[in-house]
C-alpha positions in Angstrom: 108.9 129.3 35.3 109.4 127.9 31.6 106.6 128.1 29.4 103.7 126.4 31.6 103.1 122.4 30.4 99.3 122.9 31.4 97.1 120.1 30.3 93.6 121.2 28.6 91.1 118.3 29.6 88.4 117.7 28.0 85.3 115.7 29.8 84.3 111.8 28.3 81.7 112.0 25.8 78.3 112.3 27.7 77.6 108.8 29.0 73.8 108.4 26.8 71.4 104.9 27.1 67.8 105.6 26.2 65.4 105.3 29.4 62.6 103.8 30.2 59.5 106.0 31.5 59.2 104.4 35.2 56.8 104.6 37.8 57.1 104.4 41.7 56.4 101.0 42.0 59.7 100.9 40.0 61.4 102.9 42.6 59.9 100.6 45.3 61.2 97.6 43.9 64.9 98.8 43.7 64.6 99.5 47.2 63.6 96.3 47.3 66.6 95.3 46.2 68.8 97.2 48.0 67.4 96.0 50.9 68.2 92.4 50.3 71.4 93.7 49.6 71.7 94.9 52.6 70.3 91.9 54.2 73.5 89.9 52.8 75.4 90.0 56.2 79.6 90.0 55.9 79.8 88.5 58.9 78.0 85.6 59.1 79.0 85.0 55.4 82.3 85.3 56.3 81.4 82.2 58.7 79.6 80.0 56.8 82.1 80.7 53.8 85.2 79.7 55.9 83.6 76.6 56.6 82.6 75.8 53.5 85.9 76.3 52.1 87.6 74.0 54.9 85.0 71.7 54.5 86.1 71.2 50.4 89.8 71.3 51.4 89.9 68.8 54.6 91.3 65.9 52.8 94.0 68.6 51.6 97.5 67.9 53.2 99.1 70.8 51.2 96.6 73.4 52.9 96.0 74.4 56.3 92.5 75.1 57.5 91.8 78.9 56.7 91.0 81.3 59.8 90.6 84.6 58.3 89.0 84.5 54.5 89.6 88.0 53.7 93.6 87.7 54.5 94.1 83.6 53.8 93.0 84.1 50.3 94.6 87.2 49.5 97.5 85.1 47.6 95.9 82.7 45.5 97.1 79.8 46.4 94.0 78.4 48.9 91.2 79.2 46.1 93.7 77.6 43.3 93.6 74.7 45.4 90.0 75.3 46.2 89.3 74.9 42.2 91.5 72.1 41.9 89.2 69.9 44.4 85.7 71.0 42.6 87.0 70.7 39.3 89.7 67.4 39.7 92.2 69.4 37.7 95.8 70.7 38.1 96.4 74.1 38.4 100.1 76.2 38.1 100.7 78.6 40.8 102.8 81.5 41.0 106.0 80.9 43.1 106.6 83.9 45.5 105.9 85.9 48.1 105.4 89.6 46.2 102.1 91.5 45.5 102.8 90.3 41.7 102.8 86.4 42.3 99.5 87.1 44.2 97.9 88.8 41.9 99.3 86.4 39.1 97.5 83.5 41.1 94.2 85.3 41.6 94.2 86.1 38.2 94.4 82.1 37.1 90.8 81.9 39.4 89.0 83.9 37.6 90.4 82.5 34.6 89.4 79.2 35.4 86.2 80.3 36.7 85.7 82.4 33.5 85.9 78.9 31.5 83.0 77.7 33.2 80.8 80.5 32.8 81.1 82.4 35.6 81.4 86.0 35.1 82.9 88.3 37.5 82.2 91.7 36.3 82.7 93.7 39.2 85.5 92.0 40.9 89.1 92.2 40.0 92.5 90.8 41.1 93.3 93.6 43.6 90.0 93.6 44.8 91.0 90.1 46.3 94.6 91.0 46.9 93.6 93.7 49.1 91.4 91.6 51.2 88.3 94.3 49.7 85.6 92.0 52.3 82.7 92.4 49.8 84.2 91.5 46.7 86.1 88.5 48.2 82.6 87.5 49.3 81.0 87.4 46.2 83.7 85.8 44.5 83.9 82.8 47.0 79.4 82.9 46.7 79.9 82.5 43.0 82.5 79.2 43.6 79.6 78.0 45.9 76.6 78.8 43.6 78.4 76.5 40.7 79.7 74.2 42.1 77.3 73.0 45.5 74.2 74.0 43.5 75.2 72.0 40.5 75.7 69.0 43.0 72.0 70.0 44.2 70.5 69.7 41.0 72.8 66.9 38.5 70.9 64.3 40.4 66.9 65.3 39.0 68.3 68.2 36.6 69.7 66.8 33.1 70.8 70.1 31.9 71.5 71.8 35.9 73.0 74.8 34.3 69.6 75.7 32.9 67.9 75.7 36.5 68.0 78.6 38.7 68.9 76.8 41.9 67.3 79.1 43.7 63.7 79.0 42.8 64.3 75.1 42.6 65.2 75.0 46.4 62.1 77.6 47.9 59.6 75.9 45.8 60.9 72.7 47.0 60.7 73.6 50.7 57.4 75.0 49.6 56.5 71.3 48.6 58.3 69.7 51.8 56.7 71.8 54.4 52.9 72.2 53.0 50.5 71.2 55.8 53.0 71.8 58.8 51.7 74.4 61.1 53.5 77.5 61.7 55.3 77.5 58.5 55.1 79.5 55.5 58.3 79.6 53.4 58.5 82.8 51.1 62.2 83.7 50.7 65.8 82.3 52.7 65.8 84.6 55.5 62.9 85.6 57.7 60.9 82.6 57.1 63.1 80.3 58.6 63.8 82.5 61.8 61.7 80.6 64.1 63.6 77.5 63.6 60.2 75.7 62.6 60.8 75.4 58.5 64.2 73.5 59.3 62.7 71.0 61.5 59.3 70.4 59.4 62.4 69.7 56.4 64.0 66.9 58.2 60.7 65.8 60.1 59.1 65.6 56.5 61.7 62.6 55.3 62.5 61.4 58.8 59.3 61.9 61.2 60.2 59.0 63.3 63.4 61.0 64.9 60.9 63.6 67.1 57.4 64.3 66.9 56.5 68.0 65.2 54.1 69.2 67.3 55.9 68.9 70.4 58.3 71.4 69.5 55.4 74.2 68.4 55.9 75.6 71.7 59.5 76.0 72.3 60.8 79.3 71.4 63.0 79.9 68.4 66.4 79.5 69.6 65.9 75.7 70.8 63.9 75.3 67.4 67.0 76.5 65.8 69.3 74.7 68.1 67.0 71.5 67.9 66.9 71.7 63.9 71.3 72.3 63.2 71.7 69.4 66.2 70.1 66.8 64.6 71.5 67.8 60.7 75.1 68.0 63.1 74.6 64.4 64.7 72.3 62.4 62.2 73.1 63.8 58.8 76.7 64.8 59.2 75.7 68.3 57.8 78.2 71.1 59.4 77.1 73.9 61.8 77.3 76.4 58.8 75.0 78.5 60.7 74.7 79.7 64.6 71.6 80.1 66.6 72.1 83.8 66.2 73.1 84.3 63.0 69.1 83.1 62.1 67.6 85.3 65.1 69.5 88.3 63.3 67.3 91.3 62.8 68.7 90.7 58.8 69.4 86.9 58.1 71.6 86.2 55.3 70.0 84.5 52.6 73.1 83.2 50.8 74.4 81.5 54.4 70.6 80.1 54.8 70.6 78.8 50.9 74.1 77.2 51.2 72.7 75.4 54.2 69.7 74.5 52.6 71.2 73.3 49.9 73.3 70.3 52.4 69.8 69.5 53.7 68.8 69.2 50.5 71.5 66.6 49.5 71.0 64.4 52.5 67.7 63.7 51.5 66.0 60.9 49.1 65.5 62.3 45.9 64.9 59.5 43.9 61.0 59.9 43.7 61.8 63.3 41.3 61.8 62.1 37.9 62.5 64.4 34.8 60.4 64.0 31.7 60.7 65.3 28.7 58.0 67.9 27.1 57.8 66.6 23.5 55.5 69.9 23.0 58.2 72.8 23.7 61.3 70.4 24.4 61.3 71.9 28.3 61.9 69.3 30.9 59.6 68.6 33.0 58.7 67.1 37.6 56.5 64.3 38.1 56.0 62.3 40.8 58.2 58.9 40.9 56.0 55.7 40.7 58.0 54.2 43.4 57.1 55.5 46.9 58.8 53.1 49.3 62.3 51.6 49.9 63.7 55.5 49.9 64.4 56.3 53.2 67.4 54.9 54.9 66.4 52.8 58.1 66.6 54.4 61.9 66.3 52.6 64.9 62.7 54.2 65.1 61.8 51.6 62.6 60.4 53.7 60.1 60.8 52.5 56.4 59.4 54.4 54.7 58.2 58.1 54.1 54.1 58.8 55.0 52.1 62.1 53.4 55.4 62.5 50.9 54.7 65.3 48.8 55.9 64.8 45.0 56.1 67.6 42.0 53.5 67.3 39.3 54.2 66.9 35.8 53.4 70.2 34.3 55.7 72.6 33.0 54.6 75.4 34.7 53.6 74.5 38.1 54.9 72.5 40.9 52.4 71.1 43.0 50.9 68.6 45.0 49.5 65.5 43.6 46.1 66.3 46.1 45.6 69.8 44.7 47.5 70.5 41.7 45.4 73.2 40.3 45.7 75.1 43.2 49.3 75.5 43.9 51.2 79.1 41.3 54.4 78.3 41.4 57.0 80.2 38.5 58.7 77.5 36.8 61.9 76.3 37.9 63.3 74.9 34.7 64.3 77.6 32.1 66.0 78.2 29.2 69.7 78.4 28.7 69.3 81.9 28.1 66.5 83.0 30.5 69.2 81.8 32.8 72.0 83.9 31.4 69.8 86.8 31.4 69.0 86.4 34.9 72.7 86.6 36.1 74.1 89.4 33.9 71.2 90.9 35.4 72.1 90.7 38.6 76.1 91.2 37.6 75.1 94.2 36.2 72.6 95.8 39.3 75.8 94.9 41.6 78.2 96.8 39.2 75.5 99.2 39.4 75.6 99.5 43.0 79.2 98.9 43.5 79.6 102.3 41.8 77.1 104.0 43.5 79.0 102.9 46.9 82.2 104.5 45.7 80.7 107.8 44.5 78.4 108.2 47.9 82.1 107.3 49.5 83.6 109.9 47.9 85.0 113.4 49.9 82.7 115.9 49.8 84.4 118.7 47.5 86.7 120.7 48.8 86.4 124.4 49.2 89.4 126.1 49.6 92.3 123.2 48.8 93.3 123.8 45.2 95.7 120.6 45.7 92.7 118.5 47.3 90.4 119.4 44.9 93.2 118.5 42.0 93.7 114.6 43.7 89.4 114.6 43.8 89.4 115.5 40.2 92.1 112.7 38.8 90.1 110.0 41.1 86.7 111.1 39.6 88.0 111.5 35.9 89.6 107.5 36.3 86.3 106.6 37.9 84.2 108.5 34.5 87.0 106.5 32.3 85.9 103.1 34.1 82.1 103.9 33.8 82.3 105.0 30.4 84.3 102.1 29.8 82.2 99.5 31.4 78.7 101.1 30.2 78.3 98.5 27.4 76.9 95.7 29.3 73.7 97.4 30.0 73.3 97.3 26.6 74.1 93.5 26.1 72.0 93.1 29.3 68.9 94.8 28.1 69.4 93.3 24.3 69.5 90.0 26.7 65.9 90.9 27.9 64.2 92.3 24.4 65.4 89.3 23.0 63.6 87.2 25.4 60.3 88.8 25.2 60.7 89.3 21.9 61.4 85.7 20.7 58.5 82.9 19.6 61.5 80.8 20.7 61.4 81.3 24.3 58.0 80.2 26.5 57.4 82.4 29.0 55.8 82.5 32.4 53.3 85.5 32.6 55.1 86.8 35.5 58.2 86.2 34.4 57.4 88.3 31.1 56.7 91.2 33.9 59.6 90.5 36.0 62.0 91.0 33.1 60.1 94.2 31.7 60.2 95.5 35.2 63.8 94.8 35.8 64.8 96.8 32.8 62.9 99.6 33.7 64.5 99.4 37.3 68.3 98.9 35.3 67.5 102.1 33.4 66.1 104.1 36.0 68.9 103.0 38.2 71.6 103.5 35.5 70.6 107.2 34.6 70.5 108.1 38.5 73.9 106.8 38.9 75.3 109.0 35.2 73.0 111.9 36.6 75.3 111.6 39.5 78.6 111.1 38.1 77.7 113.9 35.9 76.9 116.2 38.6 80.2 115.5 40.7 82.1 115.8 37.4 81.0 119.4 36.8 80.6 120.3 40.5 84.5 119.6 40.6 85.2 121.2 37.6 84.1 124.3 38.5 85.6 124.0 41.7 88.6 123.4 40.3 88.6 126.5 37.4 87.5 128.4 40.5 90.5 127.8 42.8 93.0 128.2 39.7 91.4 131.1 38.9 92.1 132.8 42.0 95.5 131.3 42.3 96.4 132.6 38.8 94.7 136.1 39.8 96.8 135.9 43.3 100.0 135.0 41.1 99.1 138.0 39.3 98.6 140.4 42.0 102.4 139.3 43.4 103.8 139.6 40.3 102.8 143.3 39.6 103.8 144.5 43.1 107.1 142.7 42.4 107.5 144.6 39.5 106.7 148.1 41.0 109.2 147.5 44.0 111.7 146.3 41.2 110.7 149.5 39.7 111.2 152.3 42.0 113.5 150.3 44.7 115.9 148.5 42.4 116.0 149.3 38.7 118.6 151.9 39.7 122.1 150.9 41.5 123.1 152.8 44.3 125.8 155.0 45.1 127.3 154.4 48.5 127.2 151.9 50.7 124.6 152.3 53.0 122.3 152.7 49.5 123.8 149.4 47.7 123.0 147.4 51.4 119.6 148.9 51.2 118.9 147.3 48.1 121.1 144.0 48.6 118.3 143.5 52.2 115.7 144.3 49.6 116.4 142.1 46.8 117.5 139.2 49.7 113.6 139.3 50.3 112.6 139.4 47.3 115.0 136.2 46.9 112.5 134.5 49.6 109.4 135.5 48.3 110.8 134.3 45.0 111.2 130.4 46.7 107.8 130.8 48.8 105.9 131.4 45.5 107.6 128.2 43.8 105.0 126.1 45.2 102.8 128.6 43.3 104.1 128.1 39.9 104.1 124.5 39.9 101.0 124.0 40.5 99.9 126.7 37.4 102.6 124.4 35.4 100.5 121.6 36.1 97.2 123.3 35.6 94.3 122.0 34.1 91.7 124.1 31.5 88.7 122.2 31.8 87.1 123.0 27.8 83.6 123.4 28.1 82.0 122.7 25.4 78.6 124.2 26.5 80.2 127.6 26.2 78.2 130.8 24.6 79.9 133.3 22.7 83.4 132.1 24.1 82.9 132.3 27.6 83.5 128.9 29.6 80.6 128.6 31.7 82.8 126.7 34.5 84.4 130.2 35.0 82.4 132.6 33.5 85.1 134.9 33.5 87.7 134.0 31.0 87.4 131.6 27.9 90.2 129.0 27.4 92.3 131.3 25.5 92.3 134.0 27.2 93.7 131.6 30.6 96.2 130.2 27.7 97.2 133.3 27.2 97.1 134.4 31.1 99.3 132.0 31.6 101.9 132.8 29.2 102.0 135.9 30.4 102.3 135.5 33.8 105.2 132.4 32.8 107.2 135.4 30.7 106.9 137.5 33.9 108.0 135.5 36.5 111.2 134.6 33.9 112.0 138.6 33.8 111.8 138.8 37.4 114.1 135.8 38.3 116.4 136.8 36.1 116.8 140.2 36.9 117.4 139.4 40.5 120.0 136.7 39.6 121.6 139.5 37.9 121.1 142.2 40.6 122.0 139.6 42.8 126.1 139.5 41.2 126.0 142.7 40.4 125.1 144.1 43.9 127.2 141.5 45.4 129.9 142.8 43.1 129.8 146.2 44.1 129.2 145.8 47.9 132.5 143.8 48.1 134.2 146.9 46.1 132.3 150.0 48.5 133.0 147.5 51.5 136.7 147.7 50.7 136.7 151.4 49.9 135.1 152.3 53.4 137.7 149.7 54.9 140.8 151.4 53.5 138.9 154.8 53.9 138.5 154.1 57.8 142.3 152.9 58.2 143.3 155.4 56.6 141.4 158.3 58.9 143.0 156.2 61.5 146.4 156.6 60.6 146.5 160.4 59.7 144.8 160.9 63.4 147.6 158.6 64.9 150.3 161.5 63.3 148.2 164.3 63.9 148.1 163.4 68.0 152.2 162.8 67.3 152.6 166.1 65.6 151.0 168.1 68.3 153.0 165.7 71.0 156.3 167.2 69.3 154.9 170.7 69.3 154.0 170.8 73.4 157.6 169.4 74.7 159.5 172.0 75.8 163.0 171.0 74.0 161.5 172.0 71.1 164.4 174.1 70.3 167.0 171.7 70.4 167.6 171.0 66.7 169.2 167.7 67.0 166.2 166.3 69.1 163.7 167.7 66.7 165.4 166.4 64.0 164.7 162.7 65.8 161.0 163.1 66.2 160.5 164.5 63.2 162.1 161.6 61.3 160.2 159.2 63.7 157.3 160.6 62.2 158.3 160.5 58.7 159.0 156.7 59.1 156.3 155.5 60.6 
C-alpha cells in the first residue's frame, strides 16, 4: 500500500441568512402551501398539458401529435417547435439522436424562455431529458402561464406583463357569477367541483342557451358534463378537463385556470375599458359605456347581454356598479416589480421544496456499510455544494420584498403589505428548517463515516500486528529440512491470501476521507472523539509503512522458500534413489552368498563383476 492518497475534507462554510422571529400562524400558512402543492395533480396535468400542446401545434405538418409528454419532449425538438408557434420565430435545432443533441435543444428552451422573462430556477436540461414528471410539468405550466395568459389579458391589459393573471381571472368569475345561487368562487379547485360556477360563466354572457335554475338540481357530474359540452359544441373550447378530474378529492388548480382562461377568451370583453390613474400612474377597470351589440347572435334570439356585471373604476376594488362599496377585492393591476416579486417568490418556495423532497428521499444512513455510507456522503456533500451555491436568491428575493415595503414608489394594498411580510417570514422560517436539516444529515454522516473508518483502520491494525507476530515466530527464521521449509511455504501461501483478501481493505483507507472539524477542543475531533486529524494522518502512515514491510517480506520469502524447496526436494529425490539402489545390491549380494556354487571361482568371478557393473 503506497503512501495513502487520503483526502482531508473540510465541510462548506455554514450556510447563515438572518431569520425572522415567526409565529404558528406562519407555520400554518406554509402548510398551506404545501397543501396546494400537493393539490397540483401530475396526472390530470399531464392531460390537460398534452392537449394544450397539440392544440398549439395542430396546424404543424413537421410534428406529430404528442402521446406521452414526459417521453415526447425529452429531445427538444416538440417544445422548440412549441416556441416557434407562440413566439412566430425560427429556432436551430440540434441534429441527432444522442443524450447531447437533446440536451443541446432543451437548453435553446430555456434560453429562449429566459429572454422573455421567464425564469426557471429549479429546472434544468436533464431534468427534462430524463423525463423528471414534475419538473417537465412546471416547465410546460410556465410556457402556458406566458403565453395563454398574456392572450387573456392584451385585449383589456396595456401593460399584461404587469397583471397577475391569476387574481385577474377569480375576481373576474367573482364579478360574472355574483347573484347565481349555489356559487361562491374562492380559489380554481374546490369551488368549481359542483359543476355550477362553469355553467353560471357561460349562462352569464349566453343565458338564452339553458335556463340556470333548471340544472340546480342535477348532481355534479351532469353539471360538469353539461358545462364542458356546451364550451365543446358552442364555443369550440377543447375537453381540457374530464368529469372526474373536477370530482377529484384534490382538483388541480393550474388544469382548472388553463381552462378558465379558454372560457375567458370566448367571451365579449369589449365592455372592460382601461383608464389611466393620472394620480399614481396605475391603470385602472371601468365599466364600458356601450352595453349592447356584444354578444354574438344564437338562434335563441338573444342580442344582447341582461344583468351584465362591469368592473368599477377604482384602483383598488373591483366591483359592481349596484354596490361598489361593498365588494374587497385586492387589486389586480400591479407594478412591474410587485409582479416580479411575486414569482421569484414562488421560484424560490418551489426550489425550497424541491430540496426538501430530495433530502426526505434520501437513504436513511447506513450503519454498518463503510462503502454505502462513502456513496451517501459524496451525494450529500454535491447536494451542500448546490445549496450553498444556490442560497443567493433568498437574498435577492427578500431584498425584492423590503424594497417593496420599503419604497414611497410602490402603492400598496393593505393586505398585500401583510402578504409580503408574511411570505418572508414563511421563506425564512422555511429556509432555516431546510439548512437545519442539511446540517444535521451532513454531520450525522460524518460521524458515521469517521466511525466506520475508524474501526476499519483499528481492524486493519489488529491484522497487521498478528501478521507480524506469525511472521515473527513462524517465518523470520528458514528452515532446515524439508518437511520444516513446506511448513513454512503452506504458511506463507496463506498469508499470500489473506494478503489479496485484505486489498479491498487498503483501498478503501487509500481513499479515505478525514472529515476536519473545526468545532474541535483541545485537538480532539469531536466526530471521533478518539483521535484528532493528525494523529489518523499519522495512523495511517503507519499502518501504509506496515503493510509495505509485510508484502515485501513475503515476496521475498516467497523466492527464497521457493528457492530452497526446489533444492531439498532434489536432495530427498537423489537421496531416495540412491537408498534404492544400494538395497537393489545389497538383496544381489546376499543372492550370490546363498547359491551353493559358491566355490566355483570362475562363476563367482561372473556375479561378482555383474555386480560391479551394474
Amino acid at each position: 500500500m503506497p503512501k495513502p492518497p487520503y483526502r482531508r475534507y473540510n465541510p462548506p462554510d455554514s450556510i447563515i441568512f438572518p431569520l425572522s422571529h415567526t409565529n404558528d400562524d406562519d407555520t400554518q400558512q406554509f402548510q398551506q402551501i404545501i397543501r396546494e402543492r400537493r393539490d397540483e395533480r401530475e396526472d390530470i396535468q399531464k392531460k390537460a398539458f398534452t392537449k394544450w400542446i397539440n392544440n398549439q401545434l395542430i396546424n404543424s405538418n413537421s410534428i406529430s401529435t404528442i402521446t406521452n409528454l414526459f417521453q415526447d419532449l425529452r429531445d427538444g425538438v416538440v417544445l422548440l417547435r412549441l416556441l416557434e408557434v407562440l413566439t412566430e420565430n425560427e429556432y436551430k435545432r440540434e441534429i441527432g439522436k444522442m443524450r447531447v443533441h437533446h440536451i443541446g435543444n432543451v437548453n435553446k428552451v430555456i434560453a429562449v424562455l429566459g429572454e422573455y422573462g421567464i425564469k426557471l430556477l429549479s429546472i434544468s436540461s436533464n431534468d427534462i431529458v430524463d423525463g423528471n414528471p414534475k419538473l417537465t410539468l412546471a416547465l410546460v405550466w410556465s410556457i402556458i402561464q406566458y403565453w395563454q395568459g398574456k392572450d387573456v389579458l392584451k385585449s383589456v391589459v396595456p401593460n399584461p406583463e404587469q397583471t397577475n393573471v391569476e387574481k385577474f381571472l377569480l375576481s373576474w368569475c367573482q364579478q360574472q357569477t355574483k347573484g347565481y345561487k349555489g356559487v361562491a368562487i374562492k380559489d380554481f379547485t374546490h369551488s368549481w367541483q359542483d359543476g355550477l360556477a362553469f355553467n353560471a360563466l357561460i349562462h352569464k354572457f349566453h343565458p338564452g342557451l339553458f335556463n340556470y335554475d333548471g340544472i340546480l338540481q342535477d348532481t355534479a357530474a351532469k353539471n360538469l358534463e353539461h358545462a364542458f359540452s356546451i364550451a365543446k359544441n358552442v364555443f369550440k373550447i377543447d375537453r381540457y378537463l374530464d368529469v372526474e378530474d373536477v370530482l377529484s378529492e384534490y382538483p388541480d388548480k393550474k388544469s382548472i385556470l388553463m381552462y378558465i382562461m379558454c372560457i375567458f377568451q370566448q367571451m365579449p370583453t369589449n365592455q372592460i375599458v382601461i383608464i389611466d390613474n393620472k394620480e399614481n400612474g396605475q391603470p385602472m377597470m371601468r365599466n364600458g359605456s356601450k352595453t349592447d351589440s356584444m354578444e354574438p347572435k344564437f338562434p335563441s334570439g338573444r342580442s344582447s347581454l341582461q344583468g351584465r356585471s362591469s368592473l368599477q373604476s377604482d384602483a383598488s376594488l373591483i366591483a359592481t356598479p349596484v354596490t361598489p362599496s361593498t365588494n374587497d377585492f385586492p387589486p389586480v393591476f400591479q407594478s412591474a416589480e410587485l409582479t416580479k416579486y411575486q414569482t421569484n417568490m414562488e421560484n424560490t418556495l418551489r426550489w425550497i421544496l424541491k430540496l426538501e423532497d430530495e433530502l426526505d428521499k434520501q437513504e436513511n444512513i447506513a450503519a454498518n456499510d463503510l462503502k454505502l455510507v462513502k456513496d451517501q456522503f459524496q451525494k450529500h456533500e454535491a447536494f451542500m455544494i448546490n445549496l450553498t451555491k444556490d442560497q443567493h436568491q433568498i437574498g435577492q428575493v427578500l431584498e425584492e420584498g423590503n424594497r417593496l415595503l420599503t419604497s414611497s414608489n410602490t402603492d400598496l394594498h393593505p393586505r398585500e403589505e401583510n402578504e409580503i411580510k408574511e411570505q418572508m417570514k414563511i421563506l425564512n422560517r422555511q429556509w432555516e428548517s431546510l439548512r437545519a436539516k442539511s446540517l444535521e444529515r451532513q454531520f450525522n454522516l460524518h460521524k458515521m463515516l469517521m466511525k466506520l473508518q475508524i474501526d476499519q483502520i483499528e481492524s486493519f491494525d489488529t491484522w497487521l500486528s498478528l501478521a507480524e507476530k506469525r511472521i515473527a515466530s513462524q517465518l523470520n527464521s528458514m528452515e532446515q529440512d524439508l518437511p520444516g521449509v513446506e511448513r513454512q511455504y503452506r504458511l506463507l501461501a496463506q498469508l499470500q491470501d489473506e494478503l489479496v483478501a485484505q486489498q479491498q481493505m487498503t483501498e478503501s483507507l487509500q481513499n479515505m476521507v478525514i472529515v476536519v472539524d473545526d468545532s474541535s477542543v483541545n485537538g480532539t475531533n469531536s466526530l471521533t472523539s478518539k483521535y484528532t486529524s493528525t494523529d489518523i494522518e499519522n495512523k495511517l502512515s503507519n499502518l501504509s509503512e506496515r503493510w509495505a514491510n509485510i508484502c515485501t517480506f513475503v515476496q521475498n520469502r516467497w523466492i527464497l522458500l521457493q528457492e530452497v524447496k526446489i533444492e531439498l526436494e532434489q536432495v530427498k529425490f537423489n537421496l531416495e534413489k540412491f537408498i534404492r539402489w544400494i538395497t537393489r545390491k545389497e538383496d544381489e549380494v546376499a543372492k550370490m552368498i546363498a547359491e551353493p556354487h559358491l566355490s566355483d571361482t570362475d562363476v563367482l568371478m561372473q556375479q561378482a563383476h555383474a555386480i560391479k557393473v551394474t
